[in-house]
C-alpha positions as YAML, in Angstrom:
chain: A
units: angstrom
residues:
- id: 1
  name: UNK
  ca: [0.00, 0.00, 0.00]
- id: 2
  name: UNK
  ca: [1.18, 3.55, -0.97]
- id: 3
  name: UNK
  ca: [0.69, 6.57, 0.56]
- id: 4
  name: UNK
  ca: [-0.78, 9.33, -0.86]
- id: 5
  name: UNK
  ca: [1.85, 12.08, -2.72]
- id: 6
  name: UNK
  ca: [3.22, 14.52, 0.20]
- id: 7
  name: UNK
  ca: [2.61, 12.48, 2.96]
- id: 8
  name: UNK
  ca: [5.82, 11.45, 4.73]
- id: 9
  name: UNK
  ca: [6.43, 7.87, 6.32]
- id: 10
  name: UNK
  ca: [7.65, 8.40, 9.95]
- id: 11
  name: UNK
  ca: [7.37, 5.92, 13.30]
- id: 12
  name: UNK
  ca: [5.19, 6.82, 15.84]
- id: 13
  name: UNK
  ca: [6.69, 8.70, 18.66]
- id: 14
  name: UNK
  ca: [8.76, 6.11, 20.83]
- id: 15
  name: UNK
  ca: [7.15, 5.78, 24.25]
- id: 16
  name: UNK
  ca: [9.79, 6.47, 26.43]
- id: 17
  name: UNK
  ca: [11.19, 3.09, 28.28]
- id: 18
  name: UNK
  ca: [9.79, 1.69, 31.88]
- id: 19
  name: UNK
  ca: [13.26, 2.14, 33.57]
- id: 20
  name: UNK
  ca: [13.78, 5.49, 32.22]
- id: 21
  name: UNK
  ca: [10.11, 6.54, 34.27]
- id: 22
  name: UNK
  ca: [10.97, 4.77, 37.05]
- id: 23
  name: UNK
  ca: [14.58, 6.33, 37.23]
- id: 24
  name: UNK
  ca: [12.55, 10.21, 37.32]
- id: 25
  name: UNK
  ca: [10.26, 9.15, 39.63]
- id: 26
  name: UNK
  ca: [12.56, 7.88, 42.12]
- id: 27
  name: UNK
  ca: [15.18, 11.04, 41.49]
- id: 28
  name: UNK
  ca: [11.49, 13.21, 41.52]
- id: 29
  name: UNK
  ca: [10.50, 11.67, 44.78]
- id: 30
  name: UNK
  ca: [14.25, 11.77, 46.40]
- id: 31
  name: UNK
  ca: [14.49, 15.49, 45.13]
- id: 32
  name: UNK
  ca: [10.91, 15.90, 47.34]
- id: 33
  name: UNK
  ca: [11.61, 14.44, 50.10]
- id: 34
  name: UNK
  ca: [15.27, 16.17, 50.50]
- id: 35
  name: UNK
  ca: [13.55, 19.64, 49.47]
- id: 36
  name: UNK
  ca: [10.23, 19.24, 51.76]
- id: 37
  name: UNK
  ca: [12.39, 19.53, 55.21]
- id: 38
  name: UNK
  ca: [14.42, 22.47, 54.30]
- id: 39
  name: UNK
  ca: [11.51, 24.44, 52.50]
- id: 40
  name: UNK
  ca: [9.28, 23.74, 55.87]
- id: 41
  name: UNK
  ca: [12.91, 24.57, 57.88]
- id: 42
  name: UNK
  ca: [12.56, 28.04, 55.93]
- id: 43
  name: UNK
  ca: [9.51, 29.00, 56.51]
- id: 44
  name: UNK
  ca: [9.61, 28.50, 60.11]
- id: 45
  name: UNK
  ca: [12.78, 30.19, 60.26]
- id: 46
  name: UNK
  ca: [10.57, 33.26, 58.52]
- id: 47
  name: UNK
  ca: [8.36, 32.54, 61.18]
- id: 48
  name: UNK
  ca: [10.53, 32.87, 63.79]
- id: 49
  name: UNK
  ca: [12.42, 36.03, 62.25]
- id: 50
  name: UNK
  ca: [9.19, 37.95, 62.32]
- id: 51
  name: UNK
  ca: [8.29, 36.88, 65.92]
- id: 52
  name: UNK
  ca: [11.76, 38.23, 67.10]
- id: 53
  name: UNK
  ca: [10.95, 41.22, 64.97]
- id: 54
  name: UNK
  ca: [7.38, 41.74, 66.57]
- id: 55
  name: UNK
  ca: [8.88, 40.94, 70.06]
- id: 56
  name: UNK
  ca: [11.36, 43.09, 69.89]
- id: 57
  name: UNK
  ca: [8.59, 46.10, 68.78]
- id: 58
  name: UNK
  ca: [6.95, 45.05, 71.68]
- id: 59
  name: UNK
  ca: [9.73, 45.60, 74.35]
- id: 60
  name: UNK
  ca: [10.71, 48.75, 72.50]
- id: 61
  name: UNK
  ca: [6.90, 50.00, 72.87]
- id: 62
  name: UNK
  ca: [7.07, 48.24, 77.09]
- id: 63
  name: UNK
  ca: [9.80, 50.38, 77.40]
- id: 64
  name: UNK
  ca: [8.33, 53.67, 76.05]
- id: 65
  name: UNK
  ca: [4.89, 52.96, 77.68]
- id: 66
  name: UNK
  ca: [7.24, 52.92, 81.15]
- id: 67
  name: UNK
  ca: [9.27, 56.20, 80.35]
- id: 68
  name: UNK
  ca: [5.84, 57.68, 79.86]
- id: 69
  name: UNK
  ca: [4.33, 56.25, 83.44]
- id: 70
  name: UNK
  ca: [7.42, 57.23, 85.49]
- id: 71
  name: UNK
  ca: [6.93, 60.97, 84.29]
- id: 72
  name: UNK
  ca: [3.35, 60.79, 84.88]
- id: 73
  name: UNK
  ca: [4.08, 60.01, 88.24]
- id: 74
  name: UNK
  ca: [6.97, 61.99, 88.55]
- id: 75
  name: UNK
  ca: [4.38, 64.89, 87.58]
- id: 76
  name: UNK
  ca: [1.81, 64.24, 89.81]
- id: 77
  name: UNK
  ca: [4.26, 64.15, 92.61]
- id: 78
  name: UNK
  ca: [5.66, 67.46, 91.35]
- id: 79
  name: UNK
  ca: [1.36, 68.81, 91.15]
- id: 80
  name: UNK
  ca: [0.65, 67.23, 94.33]
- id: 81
  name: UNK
  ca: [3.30, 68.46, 96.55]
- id: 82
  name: UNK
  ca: [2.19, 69.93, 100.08]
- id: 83
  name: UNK
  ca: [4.66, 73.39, 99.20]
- id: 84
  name: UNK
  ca: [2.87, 73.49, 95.57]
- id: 85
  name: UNK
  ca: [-0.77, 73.09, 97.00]
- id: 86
  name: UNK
  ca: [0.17, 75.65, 99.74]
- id: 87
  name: UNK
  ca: [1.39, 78.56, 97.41]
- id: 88
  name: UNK
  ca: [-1.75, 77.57, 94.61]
- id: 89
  name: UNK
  ca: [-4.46, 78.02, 97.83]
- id: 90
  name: UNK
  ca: [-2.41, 81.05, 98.23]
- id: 91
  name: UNK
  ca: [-2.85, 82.88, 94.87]
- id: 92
  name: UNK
  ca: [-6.15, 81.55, 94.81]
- id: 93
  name: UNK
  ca: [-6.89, 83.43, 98.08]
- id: 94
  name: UNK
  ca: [-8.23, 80.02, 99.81]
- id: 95
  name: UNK
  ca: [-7.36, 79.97, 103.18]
- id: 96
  name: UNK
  ca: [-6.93, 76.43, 104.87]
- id: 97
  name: UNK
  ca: [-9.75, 75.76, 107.25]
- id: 98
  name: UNK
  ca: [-8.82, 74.43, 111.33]
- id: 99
  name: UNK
  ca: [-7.37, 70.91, 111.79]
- id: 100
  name: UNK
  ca: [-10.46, 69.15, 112.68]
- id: 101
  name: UNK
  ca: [-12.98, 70.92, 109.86]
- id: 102
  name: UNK
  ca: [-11.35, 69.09, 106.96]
- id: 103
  name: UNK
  ca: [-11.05, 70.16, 103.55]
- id: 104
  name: UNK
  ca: [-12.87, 73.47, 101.62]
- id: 105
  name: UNK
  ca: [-16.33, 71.97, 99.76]
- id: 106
  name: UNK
  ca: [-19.04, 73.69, 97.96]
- id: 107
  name: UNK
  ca: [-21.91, 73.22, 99.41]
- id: 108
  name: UNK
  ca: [-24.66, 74.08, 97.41]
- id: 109
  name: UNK
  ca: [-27.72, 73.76, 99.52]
- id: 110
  name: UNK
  ca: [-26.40, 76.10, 102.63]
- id: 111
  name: UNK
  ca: [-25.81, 79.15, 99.85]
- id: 112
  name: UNK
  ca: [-22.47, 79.18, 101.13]
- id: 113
  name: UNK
  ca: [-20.10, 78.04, 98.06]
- id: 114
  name: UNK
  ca: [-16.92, 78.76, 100.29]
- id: 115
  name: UNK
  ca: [-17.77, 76.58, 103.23]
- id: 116
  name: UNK
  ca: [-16.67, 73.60, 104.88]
- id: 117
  name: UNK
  ca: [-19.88, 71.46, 104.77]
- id: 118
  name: UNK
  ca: [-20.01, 70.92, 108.12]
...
């Protein structure tokens, strides 16, 4: 049987031999499980990176936050200081009441926004 002018005669593409498949699966499957443990190795070291990053944001922003709450107290020390309160009563013409009366109140009902409550 002939074939028809133009068409050329070739095999059919070899399929390629058992061993050779077997051979690329086993180098495929070595090659996956050498790569899996260091790809999952490198990941968790990213992991870990950014948690040292994020911890070490954290102790930076401790560390501010305390600054801030030692002034705050240092301040309200400074505000609250017997010799500041005396001198503010002072230019606010306030004068301090007897031992036993206790501290200046309005008192609202008595009409008498200066007194002691008592």
């Amino acid at each position: 049987m002939s074939l028809p002018a133009g068409v050329i005669n070739r095999p059919p593409l070899a399929a390629p031999h058992p061993v050779v498949l077997g051979r690329l699966a086993r180098v495929a499957t070595i090659t996956l499980l050498v790569a899996a443990p260091l790809i999952t190795q490198v990941v968790l070291q990213a992991r870990g990176v950014r948690c040292r990053y994020e911890t070490i944001d954290l102790e930076r922003r401790l560390e501010q936050l305390q600054l801030e709450r030692r002034s705050l107290i240092a301040r309200r020390a400074e505000l609250l200081a017997p010799d500041r309160l005396r001198r503010e009563a002072r230019r606010l013409g306030l004068v301090a009441g007897d031992a036993g009366q206790g501290p200046f109140v309005l008192d609202p009902d008595s009409g008498n926004l200066g007194g002691t409550g008592q």
